[in-house]
C-alpha positions in Angstrom: 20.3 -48.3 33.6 18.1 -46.6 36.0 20.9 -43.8 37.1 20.9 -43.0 33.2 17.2 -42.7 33.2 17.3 -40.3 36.2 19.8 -38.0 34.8 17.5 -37.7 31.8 14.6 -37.2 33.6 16.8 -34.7 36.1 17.8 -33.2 32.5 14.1 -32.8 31.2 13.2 -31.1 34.2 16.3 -29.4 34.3 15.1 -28.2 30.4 11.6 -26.4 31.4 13.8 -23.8 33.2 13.8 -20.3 32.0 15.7 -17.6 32.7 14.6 -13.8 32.1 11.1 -12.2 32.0 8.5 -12.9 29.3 6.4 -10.5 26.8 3.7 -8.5 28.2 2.1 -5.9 26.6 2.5 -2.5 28.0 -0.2 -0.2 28.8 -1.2 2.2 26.8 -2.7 5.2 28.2 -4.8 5.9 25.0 -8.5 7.7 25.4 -11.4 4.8 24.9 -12.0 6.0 21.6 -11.2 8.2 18.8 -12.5 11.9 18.8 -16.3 11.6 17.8 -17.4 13.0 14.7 -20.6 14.7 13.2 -22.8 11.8 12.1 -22.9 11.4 8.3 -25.3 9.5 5.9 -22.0 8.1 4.1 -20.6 6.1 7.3 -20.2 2.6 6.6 -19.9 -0.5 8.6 -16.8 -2.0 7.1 -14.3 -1.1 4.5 -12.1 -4.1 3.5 -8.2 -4.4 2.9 -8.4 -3.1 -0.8 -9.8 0.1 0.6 -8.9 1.9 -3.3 -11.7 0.2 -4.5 -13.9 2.1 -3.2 -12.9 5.1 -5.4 -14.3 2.9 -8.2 -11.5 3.9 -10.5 -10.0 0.9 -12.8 -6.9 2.5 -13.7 -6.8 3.6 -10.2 -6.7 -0.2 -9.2 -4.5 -1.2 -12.4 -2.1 1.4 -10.8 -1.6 -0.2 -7.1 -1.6 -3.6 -8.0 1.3 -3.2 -10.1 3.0 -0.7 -7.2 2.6 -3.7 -5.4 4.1 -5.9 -7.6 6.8 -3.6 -9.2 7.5 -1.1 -6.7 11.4 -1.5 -5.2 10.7 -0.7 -2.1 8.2 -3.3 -2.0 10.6 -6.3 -3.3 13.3 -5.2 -0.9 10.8 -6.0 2.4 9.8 -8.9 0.7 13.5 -9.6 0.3 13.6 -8.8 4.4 10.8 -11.3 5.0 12.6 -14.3 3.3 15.7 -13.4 5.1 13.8 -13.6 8.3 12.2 -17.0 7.4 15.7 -18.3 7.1 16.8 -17.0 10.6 14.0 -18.5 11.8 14.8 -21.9 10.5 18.5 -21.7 11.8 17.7 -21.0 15.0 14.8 -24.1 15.2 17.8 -26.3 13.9 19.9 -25.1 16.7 17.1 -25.7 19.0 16.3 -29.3 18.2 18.7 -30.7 15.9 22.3 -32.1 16.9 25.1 -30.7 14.8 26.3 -33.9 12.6 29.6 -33.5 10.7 31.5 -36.2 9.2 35.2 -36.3 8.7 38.2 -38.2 6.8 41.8 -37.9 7.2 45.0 -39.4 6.3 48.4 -38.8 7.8 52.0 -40.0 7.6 54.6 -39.6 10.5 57.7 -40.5 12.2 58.2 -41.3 15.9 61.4 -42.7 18.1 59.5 -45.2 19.1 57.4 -46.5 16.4 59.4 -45.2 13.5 57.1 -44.5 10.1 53.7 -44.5 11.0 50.7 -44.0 8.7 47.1 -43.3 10.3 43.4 -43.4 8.2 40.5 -42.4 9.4 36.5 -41.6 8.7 33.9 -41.1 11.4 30.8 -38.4 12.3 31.0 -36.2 15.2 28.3 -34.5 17.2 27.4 -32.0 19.1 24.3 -31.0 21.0 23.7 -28.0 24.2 21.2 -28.9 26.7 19.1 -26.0 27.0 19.2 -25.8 30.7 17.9 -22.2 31.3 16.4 -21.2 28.4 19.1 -19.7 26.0 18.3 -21.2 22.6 14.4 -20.9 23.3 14.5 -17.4 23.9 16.9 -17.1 20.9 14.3 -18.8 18.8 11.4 -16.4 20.1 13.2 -14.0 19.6 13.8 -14.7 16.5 10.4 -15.5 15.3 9.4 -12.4 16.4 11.5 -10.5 14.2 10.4 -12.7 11.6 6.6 -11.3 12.6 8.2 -7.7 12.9 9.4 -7.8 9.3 6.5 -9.0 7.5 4.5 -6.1 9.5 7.0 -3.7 8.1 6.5 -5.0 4.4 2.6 -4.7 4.9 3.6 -1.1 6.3 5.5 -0.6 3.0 2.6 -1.8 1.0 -0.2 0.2 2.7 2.4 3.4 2.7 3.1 2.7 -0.9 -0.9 2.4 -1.8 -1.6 5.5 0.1 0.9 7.6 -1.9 -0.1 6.1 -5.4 -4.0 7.3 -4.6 -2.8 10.3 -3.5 -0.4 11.0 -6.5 -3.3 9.9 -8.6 -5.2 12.6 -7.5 -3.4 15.1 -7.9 -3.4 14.0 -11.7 -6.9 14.1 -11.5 -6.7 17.8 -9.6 -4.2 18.9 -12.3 -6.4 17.9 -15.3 -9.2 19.5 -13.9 -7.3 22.6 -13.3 -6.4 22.4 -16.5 -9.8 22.5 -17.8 -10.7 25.2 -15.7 -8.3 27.6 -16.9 -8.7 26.4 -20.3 -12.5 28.1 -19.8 -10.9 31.4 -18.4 -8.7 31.1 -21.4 -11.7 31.1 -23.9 -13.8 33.6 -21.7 -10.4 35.9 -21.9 -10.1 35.2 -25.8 -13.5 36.1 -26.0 -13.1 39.4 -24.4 -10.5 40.6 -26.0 -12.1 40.2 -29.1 -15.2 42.5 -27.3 -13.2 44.8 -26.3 -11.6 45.2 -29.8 -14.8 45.5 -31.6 -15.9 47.9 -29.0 -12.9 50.3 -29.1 -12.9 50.2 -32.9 -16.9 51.4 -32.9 -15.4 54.4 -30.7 -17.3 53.5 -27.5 -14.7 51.5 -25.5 -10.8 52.4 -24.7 -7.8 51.1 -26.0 -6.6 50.5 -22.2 -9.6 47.8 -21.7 -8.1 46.2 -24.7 -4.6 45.9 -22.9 -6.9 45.0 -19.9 -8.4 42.0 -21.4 -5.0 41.1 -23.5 -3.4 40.8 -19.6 -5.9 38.2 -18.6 -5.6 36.2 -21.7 -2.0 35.8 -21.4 -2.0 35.0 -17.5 -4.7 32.2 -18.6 -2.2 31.0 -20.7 0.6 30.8 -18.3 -1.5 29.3 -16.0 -2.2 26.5 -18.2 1.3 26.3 -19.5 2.3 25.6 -15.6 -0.5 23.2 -14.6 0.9 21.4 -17.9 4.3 20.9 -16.5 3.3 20.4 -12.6 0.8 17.4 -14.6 3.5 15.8 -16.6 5.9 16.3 -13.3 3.0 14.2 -11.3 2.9 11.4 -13.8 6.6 10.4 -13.9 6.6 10.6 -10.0 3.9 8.2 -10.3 5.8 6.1 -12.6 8.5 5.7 -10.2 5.7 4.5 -7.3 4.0 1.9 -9.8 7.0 0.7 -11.0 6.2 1.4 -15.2 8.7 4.5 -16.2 7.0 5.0 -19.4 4.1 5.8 -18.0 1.0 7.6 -19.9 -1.9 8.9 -18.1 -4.9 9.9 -20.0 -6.6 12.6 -18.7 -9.4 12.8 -16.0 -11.5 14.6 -13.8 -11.1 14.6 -10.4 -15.0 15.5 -9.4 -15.5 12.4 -10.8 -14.5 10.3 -8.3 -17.0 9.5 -5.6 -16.2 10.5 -2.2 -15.5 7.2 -0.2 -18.1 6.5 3.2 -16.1 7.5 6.1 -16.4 5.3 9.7 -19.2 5.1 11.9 -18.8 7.2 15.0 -17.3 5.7 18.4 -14.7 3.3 16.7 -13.0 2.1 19.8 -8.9 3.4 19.7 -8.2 -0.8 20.2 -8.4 -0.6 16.6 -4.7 1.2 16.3 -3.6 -2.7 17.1 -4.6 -3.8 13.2 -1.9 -1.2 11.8 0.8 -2.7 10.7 3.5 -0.4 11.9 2.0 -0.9 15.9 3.0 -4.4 15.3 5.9 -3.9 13.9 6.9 -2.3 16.5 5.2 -4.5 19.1 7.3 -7.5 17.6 9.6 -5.5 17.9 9.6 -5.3 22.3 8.9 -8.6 22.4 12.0 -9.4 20.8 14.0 -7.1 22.6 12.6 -9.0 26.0 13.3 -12.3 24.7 17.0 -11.2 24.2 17.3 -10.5 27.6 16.7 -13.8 28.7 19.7 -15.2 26.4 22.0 -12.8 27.9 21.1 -13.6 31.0 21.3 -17.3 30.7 25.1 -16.6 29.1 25.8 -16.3 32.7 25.0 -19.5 33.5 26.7 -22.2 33.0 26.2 -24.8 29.5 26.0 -28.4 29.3 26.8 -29.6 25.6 26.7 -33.8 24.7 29.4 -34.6 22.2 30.0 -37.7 20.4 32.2 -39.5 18.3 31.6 -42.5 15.5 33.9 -43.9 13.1 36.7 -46.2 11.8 40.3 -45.7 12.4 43.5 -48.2 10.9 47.0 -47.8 10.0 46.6 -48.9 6.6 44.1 -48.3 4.2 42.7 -51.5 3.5 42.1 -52.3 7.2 40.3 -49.3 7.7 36.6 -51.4 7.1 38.4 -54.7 8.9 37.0 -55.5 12.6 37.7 -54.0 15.2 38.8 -50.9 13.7 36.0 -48.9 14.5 36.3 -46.0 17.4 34.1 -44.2 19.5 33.3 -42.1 21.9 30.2 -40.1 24.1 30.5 -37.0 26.4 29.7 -34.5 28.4 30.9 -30.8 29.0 29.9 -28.1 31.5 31.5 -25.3 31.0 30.7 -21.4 32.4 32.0 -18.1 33.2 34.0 -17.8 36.6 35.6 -14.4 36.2 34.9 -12.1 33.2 35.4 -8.7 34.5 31.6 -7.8 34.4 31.3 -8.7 30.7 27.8 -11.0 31.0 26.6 -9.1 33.4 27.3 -5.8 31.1 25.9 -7.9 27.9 22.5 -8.1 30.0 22.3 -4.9 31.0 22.6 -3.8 27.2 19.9 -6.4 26.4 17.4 -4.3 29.4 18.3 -1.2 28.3 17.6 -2.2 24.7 13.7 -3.4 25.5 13.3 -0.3 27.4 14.1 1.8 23.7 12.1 -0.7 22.3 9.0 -0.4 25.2 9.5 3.2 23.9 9.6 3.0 20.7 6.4 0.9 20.6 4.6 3.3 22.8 5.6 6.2 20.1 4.1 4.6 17.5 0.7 3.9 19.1 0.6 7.9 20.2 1.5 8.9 16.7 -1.1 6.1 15.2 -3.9 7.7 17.3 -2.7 11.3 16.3 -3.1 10.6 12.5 -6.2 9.2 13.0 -7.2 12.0 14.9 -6.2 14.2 12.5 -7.7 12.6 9.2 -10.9 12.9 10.7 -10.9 16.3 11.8 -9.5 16.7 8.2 -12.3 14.6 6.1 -15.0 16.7 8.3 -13.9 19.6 7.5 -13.3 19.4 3.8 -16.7 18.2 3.3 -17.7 21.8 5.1 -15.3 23.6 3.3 -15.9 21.6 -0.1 -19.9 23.1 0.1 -18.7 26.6 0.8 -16.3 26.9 -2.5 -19.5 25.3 -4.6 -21.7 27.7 -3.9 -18.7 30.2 -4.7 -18.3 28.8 -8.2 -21.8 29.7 -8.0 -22.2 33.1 -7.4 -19.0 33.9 -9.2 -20.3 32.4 -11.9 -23.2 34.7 -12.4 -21.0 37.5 -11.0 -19.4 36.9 -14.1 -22.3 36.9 -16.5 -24.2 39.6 -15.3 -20.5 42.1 -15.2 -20.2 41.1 -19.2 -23.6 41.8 -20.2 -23.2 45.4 -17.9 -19.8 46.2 -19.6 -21.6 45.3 -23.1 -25.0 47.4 -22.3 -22.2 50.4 -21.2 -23.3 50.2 -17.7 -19.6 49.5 -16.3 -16.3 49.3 -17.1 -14.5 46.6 -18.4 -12.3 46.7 -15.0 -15.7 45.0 -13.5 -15.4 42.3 -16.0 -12.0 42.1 -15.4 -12.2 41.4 -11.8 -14.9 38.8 -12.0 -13.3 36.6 -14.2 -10.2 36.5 -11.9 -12.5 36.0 -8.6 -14.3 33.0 -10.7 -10.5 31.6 -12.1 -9.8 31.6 -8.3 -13.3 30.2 -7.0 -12.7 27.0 -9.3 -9.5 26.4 -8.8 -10.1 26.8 -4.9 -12.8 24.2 -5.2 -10.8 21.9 -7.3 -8.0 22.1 -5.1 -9.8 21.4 -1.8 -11.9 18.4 -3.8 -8.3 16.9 -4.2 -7.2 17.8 -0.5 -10.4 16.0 0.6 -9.5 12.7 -1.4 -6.2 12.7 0.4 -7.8 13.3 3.3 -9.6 10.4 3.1 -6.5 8.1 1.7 -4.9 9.3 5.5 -8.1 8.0 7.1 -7.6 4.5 5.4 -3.9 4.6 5.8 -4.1 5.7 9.7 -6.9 3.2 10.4 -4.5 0.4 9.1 -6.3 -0.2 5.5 -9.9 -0.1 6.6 -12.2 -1.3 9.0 -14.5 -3.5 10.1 -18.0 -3.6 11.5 -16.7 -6.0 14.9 -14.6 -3.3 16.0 -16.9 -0.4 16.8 
């Protein structure tokens, strides 16, 4: 009795043995924080996960949640996830559960010695592996974090997919305002031609400022025709990303959404650890490692328990009788002697796959503080530019006036006219244009900051 206890307790201890290195996080040679920024009155402390809100656009929301709930690309990490989850579950079984399988079988033979012989049986079997060095551990860490890699990528998919439904959406927005603008050069051009007309039937104006004016008219209306059918192109993309193929946008303008508060200066570049794709990727490494622990430890040698339960009889009715029940208990070792290199080959994959993996993960934080980088260099200098191209609409604007009332007081030519109208169809376009740059700009920021911020981190 006490030898058994001994070789259970030498078993147990035997048991807390590992084999191959553990997850560390590798150092990141990142600069303390991100590249400081003008201060601006619109900072804000904290933006939460449903950063879209804060466009304070309903159909805007309406539009993401059902991307999120429609979108294919969406249900197919979701799909990912649940396979995961049932990885996860196999390996744990492996880990702690024996295997149990029951049998039953009948046979009928003939032997020298005993002549016809019939044999019945029924019984369970088991089987269970001592995990001496670690093997089925590391498997099952492994495979939990993969499990924690693939629900990163889903939110990645998510938070890409919400970015590129905002940013779709505004260039809806963009489009109808567009639309609108060259809709006014259109009347300003009908208008004109109809000045011109009058003029050059009282005598004091050409024919050729007729054609003049006719020109612009009819480029207004091409223009208009083609933002028409870059809109309608816009929408259906945007039915494909929200999941509703039928789907009718009214329109909009896109200077009336307000311009989100961007993030306080100093936000620490620790924060690139809440996106979703770093952990993915971080998961990622520490999976790799744990995998080189299970090759290793398939170097080693296993110990598997194995028993057998059960009733065995020549005839069928004796099969419940006494004393025909059989069984049996065991133990196997069992190991490599001489495999040409293979384990040892296996393991080296396993190192050489963490080190893509350390890699990979270390690409992903560089490009993570790049983007953020970048969309706030961006956001900065769209606001500048967004305050130039006002006050161009501006002055264009009275450019324009003050040419018409020249070209009717006789003053100028209508080539004066002619050219401020185009400098002002340009000005607002230019303006609308950058407004919806500036948007996305600020949907990059959210994206590259993970989905937000919040006030602990700076």
């Amino acid at each position: 009795m006490m030898r058994g206890l001994d070789i259970c307790i030498a078993l147990g201890l035997a048991g807390c043995a590992m084999v191959g290195p553990d997850y560390r996080r590798p150092e990141s040679p990142l600069p303390a924080s991100f590249p400081a920024a003008e201060a601006s009155a619109a900072a804000a402390a904290s933006v939460g996960p449903q950063w879209w809100r804060l466009y304070n656009d309903r159909l805007l929301d309406e539009l993401i949640a059902s991307g999120l709930e429609r979108n294919a690309d969406v249900r197919l990490a979701a799909a990912r996830v649940e396979e995961a989850e049932a990885s996860l579950r196999e390996a744990r079984a492996t880990l702690f559960f024996p295997l149990v399988e029951g049998s039953g079988g009948a046979s009928r033979a003939r032997t020298i010695r005993t002549g016809l012989e019939n044999t019945f049986d029924i019984g369970l079997s088991t089987s269970f592996e001592i995990d001496l060095w670690g093997r089925l551990r590391r498997a099952e860490r492994s495979v939990r974090e993969e499990l924690l890699a693939s629900r990163y990528a889903r939110d990645t998919v998510s938070l890409t997919l919400a970015g590129a439904i905002a940013r779709t959406y505004f260039a809806a927005r963009s489009l109808d305002s567009q639309y609108t603008a060259s809709q006014e050069i259109l009347r300003a051009a009908t208008d004109s031609v109809e000045l011109t007309r009058k003029r050059a039937d009282a005598g004091v104006a050409s024919i050729l400022e007729v054609y003049q004016a006719g020109t612009l008219r009819t480029a207004a209306a091409g223009q208009a025709k083609e933002i028409a059918r870059q809109r309608a192109v816009i929408v259906h993309q945007l039915g494909v990303l929200t999941g509703q193929l039928g789907l009718q946008l009214p329109a909009g303008e896109v200077t009336s959404l307000p311009l989100p508060p961007l993030p306080p200066a100093g936000l620490p570049s620790q924060l690139l650890e809440r996106r979703p794709d770093v952990r993915e990727a971080e998961a990622s490494l520490a999976a790799a490692t744990e995998r080189i622990g299970v090759a290793r430890a398939a170097q080693l040698p296993t110990l598997s328990l194995t028993g057998t339960l059960g009733r065995e009889s020549a005839d069928l009715d004796g099969l419940f009788r006494k004393g025909a029940s059989v069984w049996s208990i065991g133990a196997g070792l069992i190991g490599p002697v001489i495999d040409g290199g293979r384990y040892a080959a296996r393991t080296a994959q396993a190192e050489a796959q963490a080190r893509q993996a350390e890699a990979t993960y270390q690409r992903a934080v560089e490009t993570a503080f790049r983007e953020v980088s970048d969309a706030l260099s961006n956001v900065r200098l769209a606001a500048d530019t967004e305050t130039d191209l006002a006050q161009r609409v501006d002055t264009a604007r009275k450019a324009t006036g003050l040419a018409l009332r020249r070209y009717e007081a006789g003053y100028s030519a209508y080539l004066e006219v002619l050219e401020a109208q185009r400098t002002l169809n340009e000005a607002l376009l230019a303006f609308i244009r950058n407004r919806q740059a500036y948007l996305a700009y600020t949907v990059d920021l959210m994206s590259a900051l993970g989905g937000g911020w919040s006030a602990k981190d700076t």
